[in-house]
N, C-alpha and C positions, 0 to 999 in steps of 0.2 A: 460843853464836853468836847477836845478835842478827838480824831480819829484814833485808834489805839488802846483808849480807856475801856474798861467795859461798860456795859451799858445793861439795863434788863429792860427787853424788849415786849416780856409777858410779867408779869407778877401775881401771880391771883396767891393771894396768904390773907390767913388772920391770924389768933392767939398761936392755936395751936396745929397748926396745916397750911401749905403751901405746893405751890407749881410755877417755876419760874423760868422763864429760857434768858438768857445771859448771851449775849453777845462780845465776846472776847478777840474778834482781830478780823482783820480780812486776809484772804487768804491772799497768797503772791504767787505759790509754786505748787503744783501737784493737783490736789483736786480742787474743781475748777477755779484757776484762777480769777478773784476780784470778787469772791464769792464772802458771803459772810459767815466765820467759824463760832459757831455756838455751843452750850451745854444745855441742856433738861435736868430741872432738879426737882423731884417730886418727894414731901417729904411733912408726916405725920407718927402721930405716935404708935403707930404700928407699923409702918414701911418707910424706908426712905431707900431713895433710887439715884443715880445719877449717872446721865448719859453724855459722853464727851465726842466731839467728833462730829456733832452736827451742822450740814450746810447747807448755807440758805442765801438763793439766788435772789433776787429781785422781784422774780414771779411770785417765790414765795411772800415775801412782803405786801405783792399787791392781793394774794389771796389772804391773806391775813386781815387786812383791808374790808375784803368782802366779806369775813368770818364774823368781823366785829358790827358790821350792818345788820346783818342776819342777825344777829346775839341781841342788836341793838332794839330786835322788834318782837324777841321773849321766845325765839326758835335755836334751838340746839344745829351747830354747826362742828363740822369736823374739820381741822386744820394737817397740813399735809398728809395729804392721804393716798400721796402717788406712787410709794413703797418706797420710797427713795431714802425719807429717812422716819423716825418714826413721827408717827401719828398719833394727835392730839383730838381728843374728843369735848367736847364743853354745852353741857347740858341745863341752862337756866331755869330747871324745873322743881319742884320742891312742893311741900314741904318732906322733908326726912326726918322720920323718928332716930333720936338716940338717944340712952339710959333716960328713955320715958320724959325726954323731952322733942317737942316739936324743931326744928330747923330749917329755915328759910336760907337756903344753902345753893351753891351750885358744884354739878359733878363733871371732877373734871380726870380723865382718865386717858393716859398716857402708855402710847403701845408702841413696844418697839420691835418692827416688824421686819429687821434687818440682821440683827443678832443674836440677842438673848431669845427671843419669842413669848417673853413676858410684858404684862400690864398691871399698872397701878390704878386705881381709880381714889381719888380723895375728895370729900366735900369740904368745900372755902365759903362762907357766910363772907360776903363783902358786902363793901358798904356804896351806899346810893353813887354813881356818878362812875363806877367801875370802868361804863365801857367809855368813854367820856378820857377818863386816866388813862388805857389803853391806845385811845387814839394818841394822844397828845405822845404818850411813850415811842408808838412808829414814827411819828412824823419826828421826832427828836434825834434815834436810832437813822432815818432817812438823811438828815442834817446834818448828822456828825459823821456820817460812812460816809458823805457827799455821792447819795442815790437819790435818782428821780422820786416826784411823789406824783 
């Protein structure tokens, strides 16, 4: 993938539910430059959200990093969550009842703490090896922006 293509740096989806950040360009001019310009797309059959405008410095990457360590040892982590821009919650806990069936799920709920002042929270059943896919997605996202890892 070279730099410019998008990229999804997050994907958490199954059948029917998703949360995805998307990495659409780096920035050149205005806020802060050589930063990464993103979206949020949270989106189920009862809400769908999408947030444009988001940026994401390097730090952010490497806490993401630490997000997915965390995640990786069955503890719910929250991902930027310095106000800057919104914040991402991801909770590996379950099971969740719905229409009277069990679900081994994770919740993941997205707040945007900058604009609208609303939050979504949506459950993703995913599948074995999730954080594993995630890792390999930053280091790819890292590779193609040509950012340190």
């Amino acid at each position: 993938m070279a730099e410019g293509q998008m990229a999804e740096l997050i994907r958490f989806a199954d059948d029917e539910n998703s949360v995805t950040v998307r990495v659409l360009n780096r920035t050149t001019d205005g806020v802060p430059e050589g930063c990464l310009e993103t979206e949020i797309v949270a989106s189920s059959e009862f809400a769908n959200g999408h947030l444009k405008e988001v940026y994401l410095l390097e730090d952010d990457l490497e806490q993401w990093a630490e997000v997915l360590d965390r995640l990786a040892s069955g503890r719910s982590a929250v991902w930027m969550d310095d106000g800057r821009n919104p914040e991402i919650t991801i909770t590996p806990q379950g099971p969740y009842l719905s229409q009277g069936q069990t679900l081994d799920a994770v919740e993941i709920t997205v707040r945007d703490v900058q604009v609208s002042l609303t939050s979504v929270c949506i459950l993703v059943r995913l599948a074995d090896g999730w954080v594993e896919e995630h890792r390999r997605r930053l280091a790819q996202v890292r590779s193609s922006w040509q950012l340190s890892e």
